[in-house]
Backbone as CSV, one residue per row, in Angstrom:
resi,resn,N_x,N_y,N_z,CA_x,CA_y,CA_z,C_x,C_y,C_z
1,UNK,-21.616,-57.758,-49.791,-21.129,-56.811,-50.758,-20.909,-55.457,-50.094
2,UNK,-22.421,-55.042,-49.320,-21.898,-53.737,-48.307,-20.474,-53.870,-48.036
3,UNK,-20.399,-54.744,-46.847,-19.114,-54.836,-45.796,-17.629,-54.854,-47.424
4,UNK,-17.473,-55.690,-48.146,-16.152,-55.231,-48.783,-16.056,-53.540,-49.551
5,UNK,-17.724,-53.183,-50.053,-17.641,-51.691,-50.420,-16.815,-50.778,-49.016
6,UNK,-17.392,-51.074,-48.186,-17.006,-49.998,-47.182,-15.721,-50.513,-46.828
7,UNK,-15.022,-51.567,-46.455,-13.760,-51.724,-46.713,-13.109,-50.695,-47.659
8,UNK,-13.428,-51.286,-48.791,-12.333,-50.337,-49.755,-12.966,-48.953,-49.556
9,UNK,-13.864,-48.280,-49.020,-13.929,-46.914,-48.887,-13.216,-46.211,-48.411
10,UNK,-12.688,-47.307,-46.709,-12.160,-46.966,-45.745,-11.127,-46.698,-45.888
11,UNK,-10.442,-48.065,-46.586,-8.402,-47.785,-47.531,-8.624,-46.592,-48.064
12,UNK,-9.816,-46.256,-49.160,-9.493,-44.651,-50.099,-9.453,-44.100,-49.492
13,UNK,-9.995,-43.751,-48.304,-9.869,-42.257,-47.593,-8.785,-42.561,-46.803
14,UNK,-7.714,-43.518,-46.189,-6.804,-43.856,-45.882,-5.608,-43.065,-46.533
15,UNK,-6.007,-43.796,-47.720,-4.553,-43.082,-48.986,-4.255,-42.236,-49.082
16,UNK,-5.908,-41.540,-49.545,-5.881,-39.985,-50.096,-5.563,-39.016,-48.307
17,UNK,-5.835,-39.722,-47.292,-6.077,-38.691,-46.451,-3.671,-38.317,-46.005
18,UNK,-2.915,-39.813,-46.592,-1.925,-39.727,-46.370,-1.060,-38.652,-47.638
19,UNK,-0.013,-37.346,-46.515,0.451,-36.798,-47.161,1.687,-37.465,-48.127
20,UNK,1.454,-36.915,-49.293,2.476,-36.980,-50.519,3.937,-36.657,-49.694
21,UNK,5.217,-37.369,-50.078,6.342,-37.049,-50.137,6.584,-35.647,-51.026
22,UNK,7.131,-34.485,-50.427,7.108,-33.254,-51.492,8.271,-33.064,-51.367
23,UNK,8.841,-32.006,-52.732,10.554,-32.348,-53.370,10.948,-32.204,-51.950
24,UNK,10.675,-30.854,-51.114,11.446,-30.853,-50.149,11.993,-31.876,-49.527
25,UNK,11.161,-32.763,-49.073,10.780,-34.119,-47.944,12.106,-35.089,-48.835
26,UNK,11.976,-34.727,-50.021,12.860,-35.993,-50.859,14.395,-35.613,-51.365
27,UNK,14.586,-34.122,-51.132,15.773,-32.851,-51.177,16.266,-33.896,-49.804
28,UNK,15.794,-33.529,-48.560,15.932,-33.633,-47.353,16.232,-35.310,-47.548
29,UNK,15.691,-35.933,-47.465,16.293,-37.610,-47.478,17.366,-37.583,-48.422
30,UNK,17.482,-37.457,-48.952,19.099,-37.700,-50.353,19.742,-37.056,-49.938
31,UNK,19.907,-35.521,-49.135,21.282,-34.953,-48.677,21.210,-36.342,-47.355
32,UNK,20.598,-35.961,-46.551,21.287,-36.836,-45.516,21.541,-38.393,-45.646
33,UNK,21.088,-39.184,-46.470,21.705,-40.112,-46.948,22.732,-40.125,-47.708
34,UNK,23.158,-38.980,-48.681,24.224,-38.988,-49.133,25.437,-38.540,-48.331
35,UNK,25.422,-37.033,-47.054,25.791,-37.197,-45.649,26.674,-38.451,-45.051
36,UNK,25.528,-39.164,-45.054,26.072,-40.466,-44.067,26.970,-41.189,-45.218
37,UNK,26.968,-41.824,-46.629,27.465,-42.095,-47.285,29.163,-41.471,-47.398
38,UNK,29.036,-39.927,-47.486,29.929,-39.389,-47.469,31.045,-39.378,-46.122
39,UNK,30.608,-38.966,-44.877,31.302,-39.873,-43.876,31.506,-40.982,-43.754
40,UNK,30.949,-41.970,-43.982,31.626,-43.393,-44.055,32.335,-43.389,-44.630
41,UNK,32.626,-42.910,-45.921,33.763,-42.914,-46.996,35.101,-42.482,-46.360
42,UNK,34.639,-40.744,-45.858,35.691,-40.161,-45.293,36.392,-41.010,-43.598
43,UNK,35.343,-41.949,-42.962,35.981,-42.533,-41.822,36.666,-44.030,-42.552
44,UNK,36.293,-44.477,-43.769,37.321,-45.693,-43.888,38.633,-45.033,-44.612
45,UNK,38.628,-43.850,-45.674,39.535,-43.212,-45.986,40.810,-43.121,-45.011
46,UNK,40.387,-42.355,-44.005,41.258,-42.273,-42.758,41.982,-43.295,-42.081
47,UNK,41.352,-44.432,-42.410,41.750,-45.424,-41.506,41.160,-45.734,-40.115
48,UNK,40.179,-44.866,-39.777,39.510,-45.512,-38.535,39.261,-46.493,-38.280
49,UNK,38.714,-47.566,-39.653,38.377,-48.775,-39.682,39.721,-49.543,-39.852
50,UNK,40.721,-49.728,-39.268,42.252,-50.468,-39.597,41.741,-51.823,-39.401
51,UNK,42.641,-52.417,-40.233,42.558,-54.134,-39.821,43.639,-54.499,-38.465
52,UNK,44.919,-53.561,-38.660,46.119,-54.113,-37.415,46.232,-52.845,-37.338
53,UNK,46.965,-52.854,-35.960,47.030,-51.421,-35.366,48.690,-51.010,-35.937
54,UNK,48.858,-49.329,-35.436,49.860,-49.324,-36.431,50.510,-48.220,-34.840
55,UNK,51.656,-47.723,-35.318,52.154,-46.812,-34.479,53.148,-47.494,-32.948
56,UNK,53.296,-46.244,-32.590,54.372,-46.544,-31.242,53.683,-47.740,-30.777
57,UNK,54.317,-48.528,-30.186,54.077,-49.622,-28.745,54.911,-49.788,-28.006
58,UNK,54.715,-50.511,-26.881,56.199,-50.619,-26.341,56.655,-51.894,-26.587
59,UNK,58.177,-52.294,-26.571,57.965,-53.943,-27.129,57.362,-55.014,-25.886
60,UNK,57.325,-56.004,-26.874,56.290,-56.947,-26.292,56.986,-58.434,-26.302
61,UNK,57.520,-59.213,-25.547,57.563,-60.571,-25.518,56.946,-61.430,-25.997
62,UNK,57.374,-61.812,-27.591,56.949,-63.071,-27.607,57.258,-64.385,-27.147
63,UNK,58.589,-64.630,-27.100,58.778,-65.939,-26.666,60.095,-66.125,-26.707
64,UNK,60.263,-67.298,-25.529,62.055,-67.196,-24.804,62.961,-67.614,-26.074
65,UNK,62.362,-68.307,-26.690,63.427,-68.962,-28.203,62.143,-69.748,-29.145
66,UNK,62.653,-70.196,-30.499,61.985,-70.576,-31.674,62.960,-71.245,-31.783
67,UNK,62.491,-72.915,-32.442,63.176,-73.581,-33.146,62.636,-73.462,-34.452
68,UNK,63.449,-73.685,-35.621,63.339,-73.550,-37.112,61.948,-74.763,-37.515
69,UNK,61.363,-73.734,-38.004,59.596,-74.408,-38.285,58.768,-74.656,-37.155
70,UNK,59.156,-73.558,-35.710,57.951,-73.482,-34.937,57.249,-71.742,-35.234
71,UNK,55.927,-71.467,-34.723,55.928,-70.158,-34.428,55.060,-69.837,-33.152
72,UNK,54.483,-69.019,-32.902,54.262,-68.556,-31.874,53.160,-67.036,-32.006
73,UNK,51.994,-67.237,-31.802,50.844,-66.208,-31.911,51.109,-65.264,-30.691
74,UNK,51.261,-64.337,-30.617,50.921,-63.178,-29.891,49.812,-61.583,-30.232
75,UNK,49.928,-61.005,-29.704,48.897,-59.387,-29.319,50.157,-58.502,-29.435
76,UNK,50.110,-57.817,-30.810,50.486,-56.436,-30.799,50.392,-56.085,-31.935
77,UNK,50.251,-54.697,-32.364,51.025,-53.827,-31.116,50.029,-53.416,-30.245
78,UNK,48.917,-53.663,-30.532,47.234,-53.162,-29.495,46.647,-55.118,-28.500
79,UNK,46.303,-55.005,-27.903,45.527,-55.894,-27.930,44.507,-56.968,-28.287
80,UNK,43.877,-55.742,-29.285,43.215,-56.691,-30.364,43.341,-57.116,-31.790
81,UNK,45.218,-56.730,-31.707,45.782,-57.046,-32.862,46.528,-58.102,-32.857
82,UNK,46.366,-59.125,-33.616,46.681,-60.937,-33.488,47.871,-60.920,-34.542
83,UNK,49.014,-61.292,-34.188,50.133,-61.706,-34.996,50.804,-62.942,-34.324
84,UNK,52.075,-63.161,-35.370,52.578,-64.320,-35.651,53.937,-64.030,-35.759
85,UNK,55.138,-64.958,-34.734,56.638,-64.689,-35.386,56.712,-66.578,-35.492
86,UNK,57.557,-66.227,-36.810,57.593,-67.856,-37.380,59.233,-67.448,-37.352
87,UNK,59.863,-68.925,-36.835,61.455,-68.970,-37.577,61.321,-70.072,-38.467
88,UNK,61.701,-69.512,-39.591,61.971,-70.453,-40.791,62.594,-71.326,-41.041
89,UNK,62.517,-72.614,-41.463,63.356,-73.598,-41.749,64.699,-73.544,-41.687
90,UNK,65.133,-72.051,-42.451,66.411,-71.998,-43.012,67.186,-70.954,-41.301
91,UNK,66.438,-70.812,-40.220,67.018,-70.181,-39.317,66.313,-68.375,-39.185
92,UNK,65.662,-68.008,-40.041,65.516,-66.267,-39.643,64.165,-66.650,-39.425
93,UNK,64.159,-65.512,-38.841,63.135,-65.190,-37.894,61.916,-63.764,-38.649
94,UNK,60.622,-64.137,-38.443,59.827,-63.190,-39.300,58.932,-62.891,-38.380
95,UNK,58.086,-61.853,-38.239,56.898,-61.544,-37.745,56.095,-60.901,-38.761
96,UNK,54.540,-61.110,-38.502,53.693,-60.481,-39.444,52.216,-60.189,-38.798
97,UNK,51.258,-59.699,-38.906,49.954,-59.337,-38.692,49.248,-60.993,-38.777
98,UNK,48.234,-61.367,-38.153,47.977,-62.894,-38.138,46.336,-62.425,-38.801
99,UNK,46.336,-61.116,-39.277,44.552,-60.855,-39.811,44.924,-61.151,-41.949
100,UNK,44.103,-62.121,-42.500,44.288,-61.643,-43.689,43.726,-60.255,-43.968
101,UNK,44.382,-59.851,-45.079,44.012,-58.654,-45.888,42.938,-58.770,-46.523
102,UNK,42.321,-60.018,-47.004,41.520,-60.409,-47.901,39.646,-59.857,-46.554
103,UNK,39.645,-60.653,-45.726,38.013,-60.708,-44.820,38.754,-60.296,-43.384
104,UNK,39.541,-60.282,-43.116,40.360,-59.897,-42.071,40.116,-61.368,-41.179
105,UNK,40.306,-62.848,-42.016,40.019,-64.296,-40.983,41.746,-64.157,-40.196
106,UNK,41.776,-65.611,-39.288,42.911,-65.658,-38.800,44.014,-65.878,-40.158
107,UNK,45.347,-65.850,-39.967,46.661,-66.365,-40.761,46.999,-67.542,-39.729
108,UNK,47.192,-68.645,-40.363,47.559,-69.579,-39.144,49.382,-70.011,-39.973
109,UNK,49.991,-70.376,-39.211,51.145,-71.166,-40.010,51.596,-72.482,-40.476
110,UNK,51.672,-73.146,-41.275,51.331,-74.853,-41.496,52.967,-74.862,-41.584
111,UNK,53.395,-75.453,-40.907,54.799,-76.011,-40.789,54.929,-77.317,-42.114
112,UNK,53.666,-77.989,-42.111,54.054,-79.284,-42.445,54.110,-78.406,-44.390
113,UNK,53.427,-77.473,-44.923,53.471,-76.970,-45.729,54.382,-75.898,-45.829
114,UNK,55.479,-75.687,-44.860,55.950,-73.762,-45.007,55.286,-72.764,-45.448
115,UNK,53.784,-72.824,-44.815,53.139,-71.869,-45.213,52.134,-71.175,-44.556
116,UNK,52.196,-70.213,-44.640,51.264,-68.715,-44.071,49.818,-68.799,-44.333
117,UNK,49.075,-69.388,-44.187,47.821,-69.752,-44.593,47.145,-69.410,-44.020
118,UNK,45.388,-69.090,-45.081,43.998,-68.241,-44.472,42.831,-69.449,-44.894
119,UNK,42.561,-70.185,-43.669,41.852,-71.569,-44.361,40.214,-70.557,-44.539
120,UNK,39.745,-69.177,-44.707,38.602,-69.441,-44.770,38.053,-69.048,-46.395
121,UNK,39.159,-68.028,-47.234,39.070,-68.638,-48.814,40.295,-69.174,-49.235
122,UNK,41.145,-69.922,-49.062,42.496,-70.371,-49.525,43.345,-69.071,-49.399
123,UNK,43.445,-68.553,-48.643,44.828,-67.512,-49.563,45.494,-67.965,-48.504
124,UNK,47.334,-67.515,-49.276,48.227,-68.135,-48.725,49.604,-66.955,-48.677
125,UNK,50.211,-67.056,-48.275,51.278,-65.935,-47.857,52.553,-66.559,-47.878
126,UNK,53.316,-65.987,-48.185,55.151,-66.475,-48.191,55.847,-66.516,-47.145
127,UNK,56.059,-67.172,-46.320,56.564,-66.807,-44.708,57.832,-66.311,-45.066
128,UNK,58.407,-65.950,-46.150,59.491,-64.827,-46.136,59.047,-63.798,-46.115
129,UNK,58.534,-63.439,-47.170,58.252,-62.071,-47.351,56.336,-61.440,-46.754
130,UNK,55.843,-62.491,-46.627,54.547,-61.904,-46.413,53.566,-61.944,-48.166
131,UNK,54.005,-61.381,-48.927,53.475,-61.669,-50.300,52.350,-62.933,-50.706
132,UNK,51.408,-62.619,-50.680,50.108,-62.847,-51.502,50.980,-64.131,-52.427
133,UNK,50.540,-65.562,-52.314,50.926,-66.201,-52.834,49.925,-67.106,-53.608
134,UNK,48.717,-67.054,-53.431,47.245,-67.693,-53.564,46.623,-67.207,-53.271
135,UNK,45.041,-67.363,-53.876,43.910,-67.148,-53.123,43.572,-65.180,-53.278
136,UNK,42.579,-64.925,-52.542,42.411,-63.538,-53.117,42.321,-62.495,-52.397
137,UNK,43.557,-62.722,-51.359,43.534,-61.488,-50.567,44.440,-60.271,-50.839
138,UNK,44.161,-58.813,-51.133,44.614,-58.185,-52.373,46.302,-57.133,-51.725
139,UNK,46.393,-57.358,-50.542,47.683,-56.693,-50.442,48.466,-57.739,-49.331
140,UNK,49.795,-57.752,-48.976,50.899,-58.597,-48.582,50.467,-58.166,-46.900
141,UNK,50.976,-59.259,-46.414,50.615,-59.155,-44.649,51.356,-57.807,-44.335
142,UNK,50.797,-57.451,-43.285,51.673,-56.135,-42.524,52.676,-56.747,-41.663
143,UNK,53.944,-56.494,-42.063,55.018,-56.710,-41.136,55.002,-56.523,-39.422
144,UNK,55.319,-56.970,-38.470,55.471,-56.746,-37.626,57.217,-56.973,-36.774
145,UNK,57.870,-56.058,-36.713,59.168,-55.977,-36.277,59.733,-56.879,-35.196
146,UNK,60.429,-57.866,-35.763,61.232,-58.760,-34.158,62.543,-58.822,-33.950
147,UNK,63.254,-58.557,-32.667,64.219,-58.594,-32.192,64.294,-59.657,-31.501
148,UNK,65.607,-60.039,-31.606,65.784,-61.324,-30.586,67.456,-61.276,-29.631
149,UNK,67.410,-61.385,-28.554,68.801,-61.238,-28.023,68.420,-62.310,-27.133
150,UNK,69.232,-61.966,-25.883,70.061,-63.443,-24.771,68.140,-63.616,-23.744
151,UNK,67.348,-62.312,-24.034,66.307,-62.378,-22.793,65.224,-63.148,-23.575
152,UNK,65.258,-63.537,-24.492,63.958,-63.645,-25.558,63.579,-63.412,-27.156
153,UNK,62.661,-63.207,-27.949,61.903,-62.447,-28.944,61.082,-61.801,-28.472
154,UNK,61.193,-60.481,-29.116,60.815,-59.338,-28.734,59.901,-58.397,-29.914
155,UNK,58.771,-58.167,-29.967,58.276,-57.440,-30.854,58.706,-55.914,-30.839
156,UNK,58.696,-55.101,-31.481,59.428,-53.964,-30.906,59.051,-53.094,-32.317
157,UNK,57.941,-52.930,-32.831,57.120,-52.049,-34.054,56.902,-52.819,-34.821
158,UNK,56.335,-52.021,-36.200,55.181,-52.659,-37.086,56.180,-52.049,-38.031
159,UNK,55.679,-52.702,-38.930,56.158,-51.917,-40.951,55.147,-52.169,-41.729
160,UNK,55.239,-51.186,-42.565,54.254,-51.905,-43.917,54.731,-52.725,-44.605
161,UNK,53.764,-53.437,-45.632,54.094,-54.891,-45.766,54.793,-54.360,-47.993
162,UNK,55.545,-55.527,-47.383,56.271,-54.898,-48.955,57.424,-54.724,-49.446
């Protein structure tokens, strides 16, 4: 019985000997948590956090020719930006961002479906236009600009999607 009395003696003077949180101490934690809250806001606002890169590049080679219902994955306009030029069944030629909008998974292209597809929640995309066709990813792929002449396909800028 001694030994658990003096136990719990030991915790009380433990407790009592630990200082109280005072307004200051709790002023001081809520600005700087609200701080950090508030910059994060203001760095995804900005766009620091982008899903595809945007701006000048120089163009980029994708590939010597496309037959109608092949495509072809490439890097631009950054390196760690993954896109896609598909030629369509009907002969034109599209490029787009290969990140969904939805979790940022891959866009892969299903030929055997004509379709722009995100196998990791169903969403699905229009290989014309890019447009949200299924599934729940909430804005249209980001365009990516292709040229094609006698040397190749050629990426050669970005657009917004739309």
């Amino acid at each position: 019985m001694a030994r658990d009395e003096t136990a719990t003696r030991a915790l009380l003077e433990r407790i009592l000997s630990d200082t109280p949180t005072t307004r200051r101490d709790y002023l001081r934690i809520l600005v700087t948590v609200s701080g950090g809250l508030l910059l994060g806001a203001a760095a995804v606002g900005t766009g620091v956090f982008r899903r595809h890169g945007t701006g000048a590049a120089p163009p980029r080679k994708v590939a010597d020719r496309l037959a109608p219902g092949e495509a072809a994955a490439f890097r631009y306009p950054g390196q760690d930006d993954r896109a896609l030029a598909v030629r369509l069944p009907d002969g034109r030629l599209v490029g787009y961002s290969a990140v969904c909008t939805h979790l940022a998974c891959a866009v892969l292209w299903r030929a055997e479906h004509n379709a722009l597809e995100c196998p990791c929640h169903d969403g699905a995309f229009d290989p014309a236009t890019g447009e949200v066709v299924a599934g729940p990813p909430p804005r249209p792929l980001p365009k990516v600009v292709l040229r094609e002449d006698a040397g190749g396909i050629w990426a050669v800028g970005t657009a917004e999607a739309g």
